[in-house]
MIGUMAR-973128 format. One record per residue (C-alpha): residue number from 1; residue in three letters; x, y, z. Coordinates in nm, 2 decimals, m for minus. Layout:
BEGIN
seq:NUM&type:ALA&u:X&v:Y&w:Z
...
This chain:
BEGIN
seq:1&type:UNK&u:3.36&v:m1.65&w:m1.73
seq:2&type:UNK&u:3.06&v:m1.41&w:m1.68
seq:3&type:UNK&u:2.80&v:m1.52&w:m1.49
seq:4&type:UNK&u:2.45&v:m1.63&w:m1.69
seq:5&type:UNK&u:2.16&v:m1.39&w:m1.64
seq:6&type:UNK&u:1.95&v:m1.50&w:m1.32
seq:7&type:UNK&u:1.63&v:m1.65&w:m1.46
seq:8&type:UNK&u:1.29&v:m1.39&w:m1.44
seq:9&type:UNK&u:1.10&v:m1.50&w:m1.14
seq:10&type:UNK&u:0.76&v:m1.57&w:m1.33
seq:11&type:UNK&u:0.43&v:m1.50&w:m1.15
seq:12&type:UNK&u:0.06&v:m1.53&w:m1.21
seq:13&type:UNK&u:m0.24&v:m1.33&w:m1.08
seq:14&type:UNK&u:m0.48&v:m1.57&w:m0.89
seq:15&type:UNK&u:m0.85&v:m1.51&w:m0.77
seq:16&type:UNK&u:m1.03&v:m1.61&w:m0.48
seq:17&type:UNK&u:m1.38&v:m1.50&w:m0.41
seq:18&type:UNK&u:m1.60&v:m1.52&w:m0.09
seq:19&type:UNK&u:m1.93&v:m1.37&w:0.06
seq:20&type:UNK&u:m2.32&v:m1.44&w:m0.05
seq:21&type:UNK&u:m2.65&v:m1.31&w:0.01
seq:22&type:UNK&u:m2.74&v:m1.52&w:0.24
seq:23&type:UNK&u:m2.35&v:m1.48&w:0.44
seq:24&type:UNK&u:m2.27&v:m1.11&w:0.34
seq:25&type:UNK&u:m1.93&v:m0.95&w:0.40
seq:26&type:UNK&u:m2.02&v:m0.69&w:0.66
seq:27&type:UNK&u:m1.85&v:m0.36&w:0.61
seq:28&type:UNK&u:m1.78&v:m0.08&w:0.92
seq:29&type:UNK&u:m1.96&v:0.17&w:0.73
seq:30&type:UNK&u:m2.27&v:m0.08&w:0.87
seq:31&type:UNK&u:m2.30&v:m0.15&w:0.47
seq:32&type:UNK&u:m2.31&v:m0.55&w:0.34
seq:33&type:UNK&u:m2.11&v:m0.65&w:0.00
seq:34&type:UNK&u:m2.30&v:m0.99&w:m0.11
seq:35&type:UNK&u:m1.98&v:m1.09&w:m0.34
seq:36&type:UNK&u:m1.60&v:m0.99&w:m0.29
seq:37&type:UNK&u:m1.35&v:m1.12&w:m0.56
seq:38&type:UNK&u:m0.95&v:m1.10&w:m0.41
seq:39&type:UNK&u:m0.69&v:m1.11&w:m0.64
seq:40&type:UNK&u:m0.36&v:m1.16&w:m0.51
seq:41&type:UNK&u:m0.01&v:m1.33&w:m0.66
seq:42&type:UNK&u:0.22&v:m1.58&w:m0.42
seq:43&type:UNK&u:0.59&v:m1.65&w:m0.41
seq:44&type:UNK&u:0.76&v:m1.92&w:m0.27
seq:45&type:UNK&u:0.60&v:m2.26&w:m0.08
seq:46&type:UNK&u:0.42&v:m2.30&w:0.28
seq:47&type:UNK&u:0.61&v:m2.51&w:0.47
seq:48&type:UNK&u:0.49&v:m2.80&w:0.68
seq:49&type:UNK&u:0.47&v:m2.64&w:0.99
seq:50&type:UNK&u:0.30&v:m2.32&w:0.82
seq:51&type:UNK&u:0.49&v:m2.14&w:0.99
seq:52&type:UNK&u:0.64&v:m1.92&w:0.68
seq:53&type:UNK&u:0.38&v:m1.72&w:0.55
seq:54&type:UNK&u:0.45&v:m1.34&w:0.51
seq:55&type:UNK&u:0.17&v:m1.10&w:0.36
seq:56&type:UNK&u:0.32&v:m0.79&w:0.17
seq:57&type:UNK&u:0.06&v:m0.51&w:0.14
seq:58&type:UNK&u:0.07&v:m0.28&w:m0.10
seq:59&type:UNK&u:0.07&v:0.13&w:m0.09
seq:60&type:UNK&u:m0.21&v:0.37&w:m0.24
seq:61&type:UNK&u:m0.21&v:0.31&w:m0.61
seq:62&type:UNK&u:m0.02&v:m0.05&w:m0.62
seq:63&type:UNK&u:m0.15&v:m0.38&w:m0.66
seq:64&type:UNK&u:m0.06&v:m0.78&w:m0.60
seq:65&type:UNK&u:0.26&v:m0.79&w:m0.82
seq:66&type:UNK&u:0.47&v:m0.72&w:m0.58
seq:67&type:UNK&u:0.73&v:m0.90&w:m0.77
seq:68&type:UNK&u:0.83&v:m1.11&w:m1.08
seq:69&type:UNK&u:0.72&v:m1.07&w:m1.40
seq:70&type:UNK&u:0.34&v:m1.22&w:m1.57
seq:71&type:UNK&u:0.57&v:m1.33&w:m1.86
seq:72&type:UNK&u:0.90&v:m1.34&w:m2.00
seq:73&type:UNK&u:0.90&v:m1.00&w:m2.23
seq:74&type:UNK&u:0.73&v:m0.75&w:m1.95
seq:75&type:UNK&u:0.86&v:m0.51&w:m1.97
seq:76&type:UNK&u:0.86&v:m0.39&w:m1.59
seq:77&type:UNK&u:0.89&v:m0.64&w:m1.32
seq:78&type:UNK&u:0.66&v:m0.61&w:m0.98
seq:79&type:UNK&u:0.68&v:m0.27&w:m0.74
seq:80&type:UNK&u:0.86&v:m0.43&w:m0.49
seq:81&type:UNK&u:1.08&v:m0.66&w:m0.74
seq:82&type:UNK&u:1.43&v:m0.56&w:m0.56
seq:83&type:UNK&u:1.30&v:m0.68&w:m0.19
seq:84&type:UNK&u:1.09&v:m1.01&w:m0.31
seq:85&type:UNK&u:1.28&v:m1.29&w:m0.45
seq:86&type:UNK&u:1.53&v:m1.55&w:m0.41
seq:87&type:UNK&u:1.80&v:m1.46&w:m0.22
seq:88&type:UNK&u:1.66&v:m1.11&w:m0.10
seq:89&type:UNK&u:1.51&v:m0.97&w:0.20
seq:90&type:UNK&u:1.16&v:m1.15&w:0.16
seq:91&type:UNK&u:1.35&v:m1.45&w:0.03
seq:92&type:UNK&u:1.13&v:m1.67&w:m0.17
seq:93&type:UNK&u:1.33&v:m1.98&w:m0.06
seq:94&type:UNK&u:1.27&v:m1.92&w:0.27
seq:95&type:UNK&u:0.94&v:m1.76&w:0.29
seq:96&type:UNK&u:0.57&v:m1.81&w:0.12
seq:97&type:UNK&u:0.49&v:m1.43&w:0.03
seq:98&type:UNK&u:0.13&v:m1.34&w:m0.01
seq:99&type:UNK&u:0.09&v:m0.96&w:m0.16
seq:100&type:UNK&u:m0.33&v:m0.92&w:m0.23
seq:101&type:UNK&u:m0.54&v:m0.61&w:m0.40
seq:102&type:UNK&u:m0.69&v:m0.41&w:m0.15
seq:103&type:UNK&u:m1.09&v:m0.37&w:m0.15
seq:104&type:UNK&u:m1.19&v:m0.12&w:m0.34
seq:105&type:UNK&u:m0.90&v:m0.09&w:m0.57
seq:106&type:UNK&u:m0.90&v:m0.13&w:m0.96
seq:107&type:UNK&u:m0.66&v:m0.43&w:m1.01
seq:108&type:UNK&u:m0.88&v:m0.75&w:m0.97
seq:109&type:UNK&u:m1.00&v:m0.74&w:m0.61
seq:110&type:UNK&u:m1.38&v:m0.60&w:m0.58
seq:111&type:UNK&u:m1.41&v:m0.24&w:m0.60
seq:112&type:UNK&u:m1.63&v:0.07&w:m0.77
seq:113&type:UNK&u:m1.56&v:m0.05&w:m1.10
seq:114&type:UNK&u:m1.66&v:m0.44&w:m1.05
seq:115&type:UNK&u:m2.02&v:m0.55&w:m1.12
seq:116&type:UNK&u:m2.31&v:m0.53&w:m0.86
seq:117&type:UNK&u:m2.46&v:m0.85&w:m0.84
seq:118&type:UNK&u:m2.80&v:m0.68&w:m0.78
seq:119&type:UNK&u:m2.77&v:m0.46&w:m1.06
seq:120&type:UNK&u:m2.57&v:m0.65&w:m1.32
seq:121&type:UNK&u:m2.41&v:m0.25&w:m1.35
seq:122&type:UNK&u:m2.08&v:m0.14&w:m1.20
seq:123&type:UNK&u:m2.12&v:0.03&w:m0.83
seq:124&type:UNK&u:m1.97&v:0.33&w:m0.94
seq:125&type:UNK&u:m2.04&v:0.58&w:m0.59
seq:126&type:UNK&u:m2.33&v:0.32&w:m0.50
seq:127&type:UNK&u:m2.02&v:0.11&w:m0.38
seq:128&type:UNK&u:m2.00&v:0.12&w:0.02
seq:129&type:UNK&u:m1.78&v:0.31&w:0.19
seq:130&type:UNK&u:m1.49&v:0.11&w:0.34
seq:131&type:UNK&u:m1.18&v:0.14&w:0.58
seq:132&type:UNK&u:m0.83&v:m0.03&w:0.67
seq:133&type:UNK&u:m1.02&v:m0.25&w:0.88
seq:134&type:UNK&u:m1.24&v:m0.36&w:0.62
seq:135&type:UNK&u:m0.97&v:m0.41&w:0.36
seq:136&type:UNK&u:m0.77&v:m0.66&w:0.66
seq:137&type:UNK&u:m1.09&v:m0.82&w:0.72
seq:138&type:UNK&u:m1.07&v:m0.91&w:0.35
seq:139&type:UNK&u:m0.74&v:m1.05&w:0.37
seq:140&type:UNK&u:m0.84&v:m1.24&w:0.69
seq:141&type:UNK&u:m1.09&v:m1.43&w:0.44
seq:142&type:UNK&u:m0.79&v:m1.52&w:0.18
seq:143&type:UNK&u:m0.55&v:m1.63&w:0.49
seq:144&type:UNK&u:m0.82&v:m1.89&w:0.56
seq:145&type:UNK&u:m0.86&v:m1.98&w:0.21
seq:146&type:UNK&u:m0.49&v:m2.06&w:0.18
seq:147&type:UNK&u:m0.45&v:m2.22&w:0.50
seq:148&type:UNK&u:m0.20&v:m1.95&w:0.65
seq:149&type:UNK&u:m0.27&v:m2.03&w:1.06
seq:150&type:UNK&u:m0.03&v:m1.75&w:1.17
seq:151&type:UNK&u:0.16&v:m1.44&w:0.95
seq:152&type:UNK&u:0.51&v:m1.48&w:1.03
seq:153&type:UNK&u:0.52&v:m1.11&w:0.95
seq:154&type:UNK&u:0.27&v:m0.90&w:0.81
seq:155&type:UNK&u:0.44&v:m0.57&w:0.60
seq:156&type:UNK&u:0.41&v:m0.28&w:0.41
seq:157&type:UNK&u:0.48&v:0.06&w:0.33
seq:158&type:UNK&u:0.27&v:0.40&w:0.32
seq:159&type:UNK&u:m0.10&v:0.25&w:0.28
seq:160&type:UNK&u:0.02&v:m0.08&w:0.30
seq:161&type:UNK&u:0.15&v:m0.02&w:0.67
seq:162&type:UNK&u:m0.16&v:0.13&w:0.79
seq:163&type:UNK&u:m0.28&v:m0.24&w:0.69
seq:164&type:UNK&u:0.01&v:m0.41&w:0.87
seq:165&type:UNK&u:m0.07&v:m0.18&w:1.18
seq:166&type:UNK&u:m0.44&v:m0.27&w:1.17
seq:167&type:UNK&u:m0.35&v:m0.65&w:1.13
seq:168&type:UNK&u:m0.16&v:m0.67&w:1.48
seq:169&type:UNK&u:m0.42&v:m0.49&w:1.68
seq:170&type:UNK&u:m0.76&v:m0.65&w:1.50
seq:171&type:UNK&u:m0.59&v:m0.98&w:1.51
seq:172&type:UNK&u:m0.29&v:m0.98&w:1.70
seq:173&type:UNK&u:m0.31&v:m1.38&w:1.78
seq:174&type:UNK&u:m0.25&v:m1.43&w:1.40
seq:175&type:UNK&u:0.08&v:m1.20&w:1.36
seq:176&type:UNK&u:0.43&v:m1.29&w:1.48
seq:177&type:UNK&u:0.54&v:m0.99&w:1.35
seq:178&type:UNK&u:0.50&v:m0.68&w:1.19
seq:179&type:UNK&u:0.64&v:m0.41&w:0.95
seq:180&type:UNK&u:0.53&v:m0.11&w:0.90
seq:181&type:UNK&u:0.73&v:0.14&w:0.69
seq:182&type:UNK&u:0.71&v:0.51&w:0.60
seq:183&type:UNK&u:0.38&v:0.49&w:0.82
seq:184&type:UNK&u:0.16&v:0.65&w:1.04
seq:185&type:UNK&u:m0.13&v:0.54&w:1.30
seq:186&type:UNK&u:m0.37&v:0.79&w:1.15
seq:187&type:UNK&u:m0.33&v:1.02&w:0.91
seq:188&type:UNK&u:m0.23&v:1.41&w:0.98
seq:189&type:UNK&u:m0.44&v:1.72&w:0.90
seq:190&type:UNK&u:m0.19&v:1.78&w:0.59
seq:191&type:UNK&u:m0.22&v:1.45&w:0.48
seq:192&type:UNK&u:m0.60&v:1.47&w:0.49
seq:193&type:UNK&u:m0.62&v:1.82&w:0.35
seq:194&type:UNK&u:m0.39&v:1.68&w:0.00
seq:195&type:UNK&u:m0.62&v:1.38&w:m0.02
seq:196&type:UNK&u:m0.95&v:1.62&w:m0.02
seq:197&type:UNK&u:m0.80&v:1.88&w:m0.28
seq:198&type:UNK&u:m0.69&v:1.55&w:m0.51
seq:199&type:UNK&u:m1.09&v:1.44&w:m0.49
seq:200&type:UNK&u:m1.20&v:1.76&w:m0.52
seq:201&type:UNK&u:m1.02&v:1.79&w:m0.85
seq:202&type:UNK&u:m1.18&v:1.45&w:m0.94
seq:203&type:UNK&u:m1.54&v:1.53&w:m0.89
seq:204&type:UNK&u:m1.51&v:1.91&w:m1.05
seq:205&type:UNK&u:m1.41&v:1.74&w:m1.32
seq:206&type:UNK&u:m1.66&v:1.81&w:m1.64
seq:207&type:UNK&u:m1.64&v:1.43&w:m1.72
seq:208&type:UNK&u:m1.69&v:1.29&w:m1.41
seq:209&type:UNK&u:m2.08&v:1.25&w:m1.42
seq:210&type:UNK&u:m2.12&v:1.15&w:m1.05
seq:211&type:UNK&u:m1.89&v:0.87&w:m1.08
seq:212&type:UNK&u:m2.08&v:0.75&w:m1.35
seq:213&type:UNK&u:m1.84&v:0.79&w:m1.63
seq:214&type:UNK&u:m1.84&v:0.50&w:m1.93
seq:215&type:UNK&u:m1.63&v:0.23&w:m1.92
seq:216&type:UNK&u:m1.29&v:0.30&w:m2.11
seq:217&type:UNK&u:m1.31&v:0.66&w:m2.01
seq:218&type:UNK&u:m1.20&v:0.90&w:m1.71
seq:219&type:UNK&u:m1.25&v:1.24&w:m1.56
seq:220&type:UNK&u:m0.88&v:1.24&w:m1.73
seq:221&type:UNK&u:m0.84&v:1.63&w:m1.61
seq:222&type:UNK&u:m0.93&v:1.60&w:m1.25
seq:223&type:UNK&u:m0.71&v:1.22&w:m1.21
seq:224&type:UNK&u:m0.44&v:1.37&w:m1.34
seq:225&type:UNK&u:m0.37&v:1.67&w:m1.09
seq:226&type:UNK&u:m0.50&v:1.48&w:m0.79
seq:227&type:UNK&u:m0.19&v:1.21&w:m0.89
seq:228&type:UNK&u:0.03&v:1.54&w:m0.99
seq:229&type:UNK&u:m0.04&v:1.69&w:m0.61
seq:230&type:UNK&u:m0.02&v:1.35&w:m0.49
seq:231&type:UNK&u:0.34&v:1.27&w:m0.64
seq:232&type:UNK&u:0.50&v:1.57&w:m0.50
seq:233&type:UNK&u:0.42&v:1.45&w:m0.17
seq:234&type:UNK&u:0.59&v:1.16&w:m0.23
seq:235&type:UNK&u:0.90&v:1.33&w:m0.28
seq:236&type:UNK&u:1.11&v:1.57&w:m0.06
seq:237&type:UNK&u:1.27&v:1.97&w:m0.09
seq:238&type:UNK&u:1.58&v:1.79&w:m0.16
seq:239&type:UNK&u:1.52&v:1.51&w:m0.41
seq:240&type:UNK&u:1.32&v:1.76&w:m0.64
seq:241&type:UNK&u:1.59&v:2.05&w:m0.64
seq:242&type:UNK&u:1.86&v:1.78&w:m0.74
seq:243&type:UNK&u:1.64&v:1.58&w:m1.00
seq:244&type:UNK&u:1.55&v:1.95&w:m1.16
seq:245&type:UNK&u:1.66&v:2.29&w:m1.00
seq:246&type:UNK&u:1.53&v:2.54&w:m1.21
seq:247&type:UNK&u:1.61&v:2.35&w:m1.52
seq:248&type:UNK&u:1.39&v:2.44&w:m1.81
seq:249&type:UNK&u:1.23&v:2.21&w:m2.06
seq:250&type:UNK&u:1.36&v:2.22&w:m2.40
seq:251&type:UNK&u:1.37&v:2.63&w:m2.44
seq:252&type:UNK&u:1.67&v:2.84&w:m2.34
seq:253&type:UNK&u:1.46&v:3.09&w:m2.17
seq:254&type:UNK&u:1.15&v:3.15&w:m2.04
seq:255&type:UNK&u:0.85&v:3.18&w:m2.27
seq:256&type:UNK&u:0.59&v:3.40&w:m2.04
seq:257&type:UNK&u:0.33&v:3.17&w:m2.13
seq:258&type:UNK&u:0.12&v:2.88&w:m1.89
seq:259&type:UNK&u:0.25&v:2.64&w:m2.07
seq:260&type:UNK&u:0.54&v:2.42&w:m1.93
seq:261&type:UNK&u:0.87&v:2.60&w:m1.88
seq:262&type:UNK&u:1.01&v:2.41&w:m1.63
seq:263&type:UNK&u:1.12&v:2.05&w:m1.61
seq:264&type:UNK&u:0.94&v:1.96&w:m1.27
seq:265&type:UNK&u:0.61&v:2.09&w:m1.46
seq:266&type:UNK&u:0.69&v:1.84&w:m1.76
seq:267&type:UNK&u:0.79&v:1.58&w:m1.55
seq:268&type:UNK&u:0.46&v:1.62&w:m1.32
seq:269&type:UNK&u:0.22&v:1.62&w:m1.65
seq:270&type:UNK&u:0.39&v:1.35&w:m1.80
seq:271&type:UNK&u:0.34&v:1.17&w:m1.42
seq:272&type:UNK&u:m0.05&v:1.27&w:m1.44
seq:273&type:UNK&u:m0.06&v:1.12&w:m1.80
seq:274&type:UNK&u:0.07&v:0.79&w:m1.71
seq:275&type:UNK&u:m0.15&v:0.75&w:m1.38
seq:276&type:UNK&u:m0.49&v:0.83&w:m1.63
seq:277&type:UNK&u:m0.42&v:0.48&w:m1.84
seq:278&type:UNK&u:m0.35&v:0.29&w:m1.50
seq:279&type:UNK&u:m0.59&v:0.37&w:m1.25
seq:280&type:UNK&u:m0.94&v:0.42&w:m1.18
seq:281&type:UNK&u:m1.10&v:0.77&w:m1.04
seq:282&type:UNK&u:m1.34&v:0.64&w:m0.82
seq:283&type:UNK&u:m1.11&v:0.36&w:m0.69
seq:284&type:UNK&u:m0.89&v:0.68&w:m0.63
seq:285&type:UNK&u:m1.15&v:0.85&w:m0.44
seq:286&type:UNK&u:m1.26&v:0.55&w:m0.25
seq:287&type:UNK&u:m0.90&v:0.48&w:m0.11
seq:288&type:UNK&u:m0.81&v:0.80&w:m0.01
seq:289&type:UNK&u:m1.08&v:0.85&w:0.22
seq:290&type:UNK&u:m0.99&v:0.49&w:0.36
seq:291&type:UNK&u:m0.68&v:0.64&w:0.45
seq:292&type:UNK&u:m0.82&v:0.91&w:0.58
seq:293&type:UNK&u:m1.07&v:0.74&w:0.83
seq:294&type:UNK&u:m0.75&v:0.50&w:0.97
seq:295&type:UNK&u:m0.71&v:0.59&w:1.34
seq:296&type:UNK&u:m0.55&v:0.28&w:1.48
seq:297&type:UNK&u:m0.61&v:0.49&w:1.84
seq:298&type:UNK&u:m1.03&v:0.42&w:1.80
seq:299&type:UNK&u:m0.92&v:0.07&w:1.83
seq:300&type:UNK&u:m0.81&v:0.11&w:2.19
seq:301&type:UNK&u:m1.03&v:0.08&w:2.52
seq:302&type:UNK&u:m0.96&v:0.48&w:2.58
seq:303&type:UNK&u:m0.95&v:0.60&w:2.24
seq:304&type:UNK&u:m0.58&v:0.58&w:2.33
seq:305&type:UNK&u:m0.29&v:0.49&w:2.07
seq:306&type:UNK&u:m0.12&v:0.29&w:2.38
seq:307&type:UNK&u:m0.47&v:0.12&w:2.42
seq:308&type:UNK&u:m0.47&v:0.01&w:2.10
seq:309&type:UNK&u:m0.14&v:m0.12&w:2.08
seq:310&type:UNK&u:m0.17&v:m0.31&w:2.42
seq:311&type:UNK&u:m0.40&v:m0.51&w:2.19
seq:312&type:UNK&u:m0.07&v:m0.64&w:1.97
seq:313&type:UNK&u:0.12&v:m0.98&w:2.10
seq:314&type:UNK&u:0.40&v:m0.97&w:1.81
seq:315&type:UNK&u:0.73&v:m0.84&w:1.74
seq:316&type:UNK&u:0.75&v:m0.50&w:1.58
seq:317&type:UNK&u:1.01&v:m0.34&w:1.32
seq:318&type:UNK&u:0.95&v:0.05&w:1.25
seq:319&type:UNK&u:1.09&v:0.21&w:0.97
seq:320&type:UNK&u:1.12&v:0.60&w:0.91
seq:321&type:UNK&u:1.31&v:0.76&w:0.65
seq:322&type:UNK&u:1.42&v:1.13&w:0.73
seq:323&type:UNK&u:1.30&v:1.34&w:0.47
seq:324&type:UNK&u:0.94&v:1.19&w:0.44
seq:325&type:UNK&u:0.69&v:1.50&w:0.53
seq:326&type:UNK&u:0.43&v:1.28&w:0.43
seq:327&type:UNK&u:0.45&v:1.03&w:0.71
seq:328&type:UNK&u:0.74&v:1.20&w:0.87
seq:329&type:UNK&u:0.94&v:1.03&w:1.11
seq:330&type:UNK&u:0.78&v:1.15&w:1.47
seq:331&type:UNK&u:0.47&v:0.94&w:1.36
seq:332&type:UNK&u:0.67&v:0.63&w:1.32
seq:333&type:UNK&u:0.80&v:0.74&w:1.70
seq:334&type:UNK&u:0.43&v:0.80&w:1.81
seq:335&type:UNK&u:0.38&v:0.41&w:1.76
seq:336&type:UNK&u:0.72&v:0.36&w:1.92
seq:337&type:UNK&u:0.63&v:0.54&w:2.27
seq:338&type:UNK&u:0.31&v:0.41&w:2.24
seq:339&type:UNK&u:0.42&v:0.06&w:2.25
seq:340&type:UNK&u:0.68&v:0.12&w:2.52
seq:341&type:UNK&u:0.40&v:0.24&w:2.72
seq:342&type:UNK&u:0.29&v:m0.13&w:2.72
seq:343&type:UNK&u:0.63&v:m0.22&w:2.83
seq:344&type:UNK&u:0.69&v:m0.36&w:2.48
seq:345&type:UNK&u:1.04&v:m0.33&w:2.30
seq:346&type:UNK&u:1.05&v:m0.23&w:1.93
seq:347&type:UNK&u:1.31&v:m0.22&w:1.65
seq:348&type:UNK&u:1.30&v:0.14&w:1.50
seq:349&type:UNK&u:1.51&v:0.26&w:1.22
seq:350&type:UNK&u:1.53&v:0.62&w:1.08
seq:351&type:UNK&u:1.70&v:0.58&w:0.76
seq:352&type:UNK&u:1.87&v:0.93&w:0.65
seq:353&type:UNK&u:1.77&v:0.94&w:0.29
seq:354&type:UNK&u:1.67&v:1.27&w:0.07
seq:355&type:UNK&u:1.45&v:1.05&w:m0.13
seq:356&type:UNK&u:1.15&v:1.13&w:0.10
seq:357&type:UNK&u:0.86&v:0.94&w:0.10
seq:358&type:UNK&u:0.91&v:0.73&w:m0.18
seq:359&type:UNK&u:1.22&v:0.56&w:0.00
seq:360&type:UNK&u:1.03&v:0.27&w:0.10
seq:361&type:UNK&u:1.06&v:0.16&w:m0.27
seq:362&type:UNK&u:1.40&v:0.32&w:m0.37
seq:363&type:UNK&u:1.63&v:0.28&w:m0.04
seq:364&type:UNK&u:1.68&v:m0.06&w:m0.12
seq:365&type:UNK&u:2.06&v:m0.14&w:0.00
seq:366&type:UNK&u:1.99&v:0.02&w:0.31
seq:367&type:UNK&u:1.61&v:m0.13&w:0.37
seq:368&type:UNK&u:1.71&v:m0.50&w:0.29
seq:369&type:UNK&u:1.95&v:m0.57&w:0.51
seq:370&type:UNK&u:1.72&v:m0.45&w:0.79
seq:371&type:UNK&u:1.42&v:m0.65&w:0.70
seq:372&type:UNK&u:1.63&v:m0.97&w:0.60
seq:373&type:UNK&u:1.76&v:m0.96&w:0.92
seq:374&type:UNK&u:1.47&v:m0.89&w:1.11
seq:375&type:UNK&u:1.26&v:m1.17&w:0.95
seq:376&type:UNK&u:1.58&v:m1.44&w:0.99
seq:377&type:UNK&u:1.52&v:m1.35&w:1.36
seq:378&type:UNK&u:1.17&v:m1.45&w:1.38
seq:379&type:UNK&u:1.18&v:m1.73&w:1.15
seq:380&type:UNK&u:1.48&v:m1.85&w:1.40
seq:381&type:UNK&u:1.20&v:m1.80&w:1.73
seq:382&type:UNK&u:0.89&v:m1.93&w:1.53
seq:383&type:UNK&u:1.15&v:m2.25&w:1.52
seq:384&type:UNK&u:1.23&v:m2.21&w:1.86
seq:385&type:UNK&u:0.90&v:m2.19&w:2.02
């Protein structure tokens, strides 16, 4: 008989909020925020030794649904829907998985769109600047709020393991173990320089009014091709010449007109279109340059990426995938050496994969079986110890 259709794994976002005048939520930018809202979604049950709490954290543009679905006709489950779940790698019968909105992002968790409690107006650019740091800090306040003593592991890919790097060195005695995937411990000059030309493109735009464009509309224009630059760095030389080629778009030959001639140039408008309804411009802005700041080595006594790192006490699995130029692999053996320069051992796995730097969400079969295993191993120490 064929099997029955597993059941949708149905999820709910969930708000926590924290911070007052009179206890502000200090900032590194030396800025105060007097109210921070966190939205986040949980999986699975803490157990009675609290001792299986992971925390998922999510990439650039993503959000708390890592997985599941809000109800039983969305149409698209979570971003991470094919790791998180019963019987997969962050296994939701073993594990309680915790995925939060960063600070500053558009999805529920405080940001330049949210209201200014002094103002009773959105913060638009009079939002503070913030960093990595600032956005764990955040998820420091929801860990106490839900009781999590220790992370079993803290994970994440792109973005979100800049934030699982910061975790283990900012509070390494709360972190058995950490995951960071398609990473880096700062970001490079090319890197930086494709995060400046995407804000650039933002703020020239003739809608974008200083940030202070009307609710329900966007510098459409300038989001569009700052996600359209963006989303090639996501992909590699390879994945791109076997998705299109040189493949036209609906015409049998060239038309010797600006308009779209090529499939990769109707595929990246119709990725710029999309991004418009989803995301907001300033968020955009204000998380890019939060990427940019990151230099896990400032955390160290000598400025010193070993420095830093001498700060961690957990277990560490790296993940590299060989055709990301975005975060390509040497970074991911930066943090390697760096750690072996404490005399500290490290899983490290460079996963060959044309997919580049998106293969942190598409190399599935390959990626599970590494982190499943990984995380069995520390939830068999944590029961050890």
């Amino acid at each position: 008989m064929p099997q029955a259709p597993a059941a949708k794994m149905l999820v709910k976002e969930q708000f926590f909020s924290f911070a007052s005048k009179e206890e502000p939520f200090r900032l590194r930018c030396g800025k105060n925020l007097n109210e921070v809202q966190v939205c986040y979604e949980s999986y699975g049950e803490l157990n009675a030794e609290k001792s299986n709490a992971i925390l998922i954290c999510h990439a650039l543009t993503g959000s708390a649904h890592v997985a599941g679905r809000h109800s039983e006709d969305d149409r698209k489950p979570g971003w991470w829907d094919e790791m998180v779940g019963p019987g997969k790698s962050f296994d939701t019968n073993k594990y309680f998985i915790v995925c939060s909105n960063i600070l500053s992002s558009c999805y529920g968790t405080t940001g330049p769109q949210s209201t200014s409690p002094e103002t009773g107006e959105s913060y638009n650019l009079d939002f503070p600047m913030t960093t990595i740091y600032d956005m764990v800090n955040v998820q420091n306040e929801l860990m106490k709020h839900l009781d999590v003593e220790k992370w079993l592991a803290v994970a994440g890919g792109s973005l979100g393991g800049m934030q699982a790097l910061q975790w283990a060195v900012t509070y390494p005695e709360k972190v058995h173990s950490c995951i960071p995937i398609a990473t880096a411990a700062q970001c490079s000059p090319l890197s930086i320089g494709f995060n400046w030309v995407g804000r650039e493109s933002i703020i020239k735009d003739e809608n974008f009014d200083d940030g202070n464009y009307p609710k329900g509309t966007q510098p459409e224009k300038g989001l569009s091709i700052a996600r359209m630059i963006a989303h090639m760095t996501y992909l590699s030389d390879v994945s791109m010449q076997n998705k299109f080629g040189r493949k036209l778009q609906e015409m049998d030959d060239v038309n010797y007109e600006f308009t779209h001639n090529f499939q990769v140039e109707s595929y990246l408008n119709y990725q710029g279109r999309q991004f418009v309804n989803r995301f907001d411009a300033n968020s955009y802005l204000y998380i890019t340059r939060a990427m940019d700041y990151f230099n896990l080595a400032e955390e160290g006594e000598d400025k010193s990426l070993a420095q830093a790192l001498a700060k961690s006490l957990c277990q560490f699995c790296i993940i590299s995938f060989s055709s990301d130029w975005l975060f390509p692999p040497y970074q991911s053996v930066e943090i390697v050496n760096a750690l072996a320069e404490n005399h500290r051992t490290a899983t490290y796995c460079n996963i060959k994969s044309d997919a580049g730097h998106d293969a942190f969400l598409l190399e599935v079969d390959v990626l599970a079986p590494i982190i499943g295993n990984f995380l069995e191993q520390q939830l068999e120490s944590c029961s050890n110890a």
